[in-house]
C-alpha positions in Angstrom: -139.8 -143.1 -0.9 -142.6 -145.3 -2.1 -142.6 -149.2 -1.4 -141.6 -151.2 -4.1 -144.3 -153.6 -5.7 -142.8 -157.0 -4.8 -146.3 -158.5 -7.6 -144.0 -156.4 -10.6 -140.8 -156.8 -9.1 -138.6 -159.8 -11.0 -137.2 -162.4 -9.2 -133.8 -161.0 -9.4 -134.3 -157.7 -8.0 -136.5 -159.6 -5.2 -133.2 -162.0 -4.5 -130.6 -159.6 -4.8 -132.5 -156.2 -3.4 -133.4 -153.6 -6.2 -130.7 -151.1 -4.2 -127.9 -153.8 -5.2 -129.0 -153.9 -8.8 -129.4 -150.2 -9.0 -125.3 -150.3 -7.5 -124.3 -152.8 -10.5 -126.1 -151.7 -13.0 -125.0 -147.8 -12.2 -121.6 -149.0 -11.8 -121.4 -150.6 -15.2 -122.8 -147.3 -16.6 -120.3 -145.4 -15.1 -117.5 -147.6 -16.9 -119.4 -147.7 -20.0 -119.7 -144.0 -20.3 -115.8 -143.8 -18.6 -114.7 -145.9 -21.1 -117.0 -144.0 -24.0 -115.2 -140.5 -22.8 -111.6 -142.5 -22.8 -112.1 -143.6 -26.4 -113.7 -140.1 -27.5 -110.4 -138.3 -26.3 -108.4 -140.2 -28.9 -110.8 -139.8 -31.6 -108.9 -136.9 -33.5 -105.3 -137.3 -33.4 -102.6 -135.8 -35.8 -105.8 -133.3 -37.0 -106.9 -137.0 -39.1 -110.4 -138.7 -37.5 -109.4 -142.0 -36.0 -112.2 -144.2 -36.8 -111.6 -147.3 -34.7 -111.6 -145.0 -31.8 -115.5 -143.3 -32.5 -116.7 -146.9 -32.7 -115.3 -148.1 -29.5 -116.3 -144.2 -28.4 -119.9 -145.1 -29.7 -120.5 -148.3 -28.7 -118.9 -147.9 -25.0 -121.7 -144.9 -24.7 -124.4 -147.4 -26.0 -123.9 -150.0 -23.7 -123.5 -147.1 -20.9 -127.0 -146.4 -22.0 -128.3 -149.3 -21.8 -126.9 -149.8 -18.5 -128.5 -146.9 -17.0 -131.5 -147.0 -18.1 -131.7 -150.9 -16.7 -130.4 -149.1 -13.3 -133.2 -146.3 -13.8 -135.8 -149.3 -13.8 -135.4 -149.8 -10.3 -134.3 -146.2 -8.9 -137.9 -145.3 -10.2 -139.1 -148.3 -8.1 -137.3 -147.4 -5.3 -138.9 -143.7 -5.4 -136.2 -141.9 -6.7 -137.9 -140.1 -9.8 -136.0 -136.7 -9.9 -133.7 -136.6 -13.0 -131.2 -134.5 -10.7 -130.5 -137.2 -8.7 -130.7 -139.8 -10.8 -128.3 -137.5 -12.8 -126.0 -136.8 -10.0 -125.6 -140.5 -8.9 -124.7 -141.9 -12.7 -122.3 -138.3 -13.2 -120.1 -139.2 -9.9 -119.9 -142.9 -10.8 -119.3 -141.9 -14.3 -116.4 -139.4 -13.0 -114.6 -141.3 -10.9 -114.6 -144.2 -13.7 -112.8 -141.6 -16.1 -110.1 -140.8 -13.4 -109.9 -144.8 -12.3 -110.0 -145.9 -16.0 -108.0 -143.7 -17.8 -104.6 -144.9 -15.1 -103.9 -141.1 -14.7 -105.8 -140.7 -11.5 -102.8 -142.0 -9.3 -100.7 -139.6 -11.1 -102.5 -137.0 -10.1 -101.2 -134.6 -7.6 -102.5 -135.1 -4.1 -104.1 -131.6 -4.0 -106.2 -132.6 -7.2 -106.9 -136.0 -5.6 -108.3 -133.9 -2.6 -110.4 -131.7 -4.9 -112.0 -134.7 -6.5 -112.8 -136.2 -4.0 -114.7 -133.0 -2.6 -116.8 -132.5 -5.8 -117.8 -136.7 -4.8 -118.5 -136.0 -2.1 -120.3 -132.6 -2.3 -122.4 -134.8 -5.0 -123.1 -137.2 -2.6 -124.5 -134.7 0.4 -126.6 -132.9 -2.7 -128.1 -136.4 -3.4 -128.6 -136.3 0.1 -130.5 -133.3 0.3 -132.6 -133.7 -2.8 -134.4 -136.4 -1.2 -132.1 -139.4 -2.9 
């Protein structure tokens, strides 16, 4: 990992530490994306396109955008320049929001709660070994 340039570093990633903001702003990705895949599930219902849903759909992935590329900002800073892992951390965060968001995670049954949290965590230790 390279040392971050504290000269172009802005104020708030220099009060806050760039690791927290790459937490927030990945975590609001994740639940913009979560919420982007929620909406798109409803988008066709009765075989008629439900419009209200593709705009929420649509502008929940926007702002999911938006949010990672803010979160990108400062993994590149940090040293972590491989899309894989940058693609791995925003996918488990992104994930777990579907399951959280959607209220159907706690319904579930517990051997499918087990699994999921496996693939996290298998995620996590490829992050891990890719040099995250």
């Amino acid at each position: 990992m390279q040392a971050i340039d504290t000269a172009t570093t802005p104020g708030l990633a220099r009060a806050v530490g760039p690791w927290a903001l790459v937490l927030v702003f990945t975590l609001l990705s994740g639940v913009g994306d979560a919420f982007g895949f929620i909406h798109a599930s409803r988008v066709w219902h009765a075989d008629r396109f439900m419009w209200a849903a593709a705009l929420k759909s649509a502008l929940s992935f926007q702002a999911g955008a938006l949010m990672m590329w803010m979160a990108l900002r400062y993994l590149i800073k940090l040293g972590v320049i491989a899309a894989e892992t940058q693609t791995m951390l925003w996918f488990a965060v992104t994930i777990l929001g579907v399951a959280v968001l959607s209220g159907k995670f706690l319904q579930w049954e517990r051997i499918a709660q087990f699994l999921g949290a496996a693939v996290l965590g298998g995620i996590f230790v490829l992050m891990l070994r890719t040099g995250a």
